[in-house]
C-alpha positions in Angstrom: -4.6 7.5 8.3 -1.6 6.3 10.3 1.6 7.7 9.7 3.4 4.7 9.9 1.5 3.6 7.0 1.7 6.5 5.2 5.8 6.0 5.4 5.4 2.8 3.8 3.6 3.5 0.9 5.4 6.7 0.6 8.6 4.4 -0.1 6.7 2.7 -2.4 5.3 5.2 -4.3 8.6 6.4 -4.7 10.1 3.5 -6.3 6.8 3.3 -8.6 7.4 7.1 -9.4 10.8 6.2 -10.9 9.5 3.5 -12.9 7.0 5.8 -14.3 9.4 8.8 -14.9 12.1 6.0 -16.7 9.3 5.1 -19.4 8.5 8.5 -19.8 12.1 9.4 -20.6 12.1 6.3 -22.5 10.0 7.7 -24.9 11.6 11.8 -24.7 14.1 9.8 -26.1 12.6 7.9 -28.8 10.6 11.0 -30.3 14.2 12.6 -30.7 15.4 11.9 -34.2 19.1 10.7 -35.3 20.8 13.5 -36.8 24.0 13.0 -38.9 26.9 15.0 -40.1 30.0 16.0 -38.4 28.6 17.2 -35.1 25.6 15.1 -34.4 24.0 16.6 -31.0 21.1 14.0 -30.4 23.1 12.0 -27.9 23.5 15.3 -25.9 19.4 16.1 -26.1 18.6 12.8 -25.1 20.8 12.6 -21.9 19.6 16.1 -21.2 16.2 15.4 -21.2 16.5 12.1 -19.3 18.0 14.8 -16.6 15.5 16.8 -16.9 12.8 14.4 -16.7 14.8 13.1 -13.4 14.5 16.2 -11.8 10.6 16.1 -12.7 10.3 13.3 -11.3 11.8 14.2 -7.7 10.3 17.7 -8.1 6.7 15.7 -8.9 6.8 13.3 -6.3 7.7 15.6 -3.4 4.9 18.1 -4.3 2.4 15.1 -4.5 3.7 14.0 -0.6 4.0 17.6 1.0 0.5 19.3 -0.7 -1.7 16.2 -0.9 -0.5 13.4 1.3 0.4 15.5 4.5 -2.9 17.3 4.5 -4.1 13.5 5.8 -2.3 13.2 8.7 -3.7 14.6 12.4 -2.4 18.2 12.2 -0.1 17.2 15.0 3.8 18.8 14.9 5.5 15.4 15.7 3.7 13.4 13.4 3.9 15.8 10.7 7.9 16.5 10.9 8.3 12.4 11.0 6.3 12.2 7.9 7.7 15.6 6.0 11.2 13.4 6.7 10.4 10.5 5.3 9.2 12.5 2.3 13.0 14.0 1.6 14.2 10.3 2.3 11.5 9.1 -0.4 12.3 12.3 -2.8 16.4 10.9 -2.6 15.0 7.5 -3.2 13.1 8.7 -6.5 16.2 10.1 -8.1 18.6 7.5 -7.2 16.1 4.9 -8.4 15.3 7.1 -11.5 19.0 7.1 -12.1 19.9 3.2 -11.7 17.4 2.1 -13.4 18.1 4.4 -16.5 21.7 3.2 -16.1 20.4 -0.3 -16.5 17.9 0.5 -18.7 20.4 2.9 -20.8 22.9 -0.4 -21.1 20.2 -3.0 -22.0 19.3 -1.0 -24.9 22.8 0.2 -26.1 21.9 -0.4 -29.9 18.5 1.6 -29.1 18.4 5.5 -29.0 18.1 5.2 -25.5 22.0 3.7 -25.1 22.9 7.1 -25.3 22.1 8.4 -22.4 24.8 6.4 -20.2 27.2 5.7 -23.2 29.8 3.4 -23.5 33.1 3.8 -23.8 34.3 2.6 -27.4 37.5 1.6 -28.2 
């Protein structure tokens, strides 16, 4: 396959990746129950996991592009090292994408057990 497609799709994957990783700490989030009391510490598991979960989803995606996909390109140095960066690019794009869109996600459900993973402030 060309490399130049491979790039592409590997840009796309990664924003597709995020997506993914966002539902599934959508629902981490949602299996963790409300606690009461004085010192509640749900809040703090759900943000923790939606970190964890982030760094599963960079970890995930960069494994997927350096074992499977560069064992498709020509075994040729250049093309190879021009891919392998694109794949750290890509990897930066998953977290950063992972992390906006559970910011926005976070704030469209602020009622939601979800909200508190970016929470507001409250006055």
């Amino acid at each position: 396959m060309q490399v130049d497609g491979l790039i592409s799709n590997t840009y796309i994957l990664a924003i597709v990746a995020a997506f993914v990783f966002v539902g599934i700490a959508i629902l981490i989030s949602s299996m963790i129950a409300y606690q009461g009391g004085k010192n509640p510490t749900d809040a703090k598991k759900r943000r923790v996991w939606f970190w964890i979960t982030g760094i599963i989803a960079a970890a995930a995606f960069f494994c997927y592009n350096y074992f499977y996909v560069s064992g498709t390109i020509v075994p040729t140095q250049m093309l190879q090292d021009k891919f392998f960066t694109h794949t750290a690019i890509a990897t930066g794009v998953t977290l950063a994408t992972f992390v906006l869109i559970g910011f926005v996600a976070s704030k469209l459900m602020k009622k939601g057990k979800f909200g508190t993973v970016f929470p507001s402030k409250q006055r």
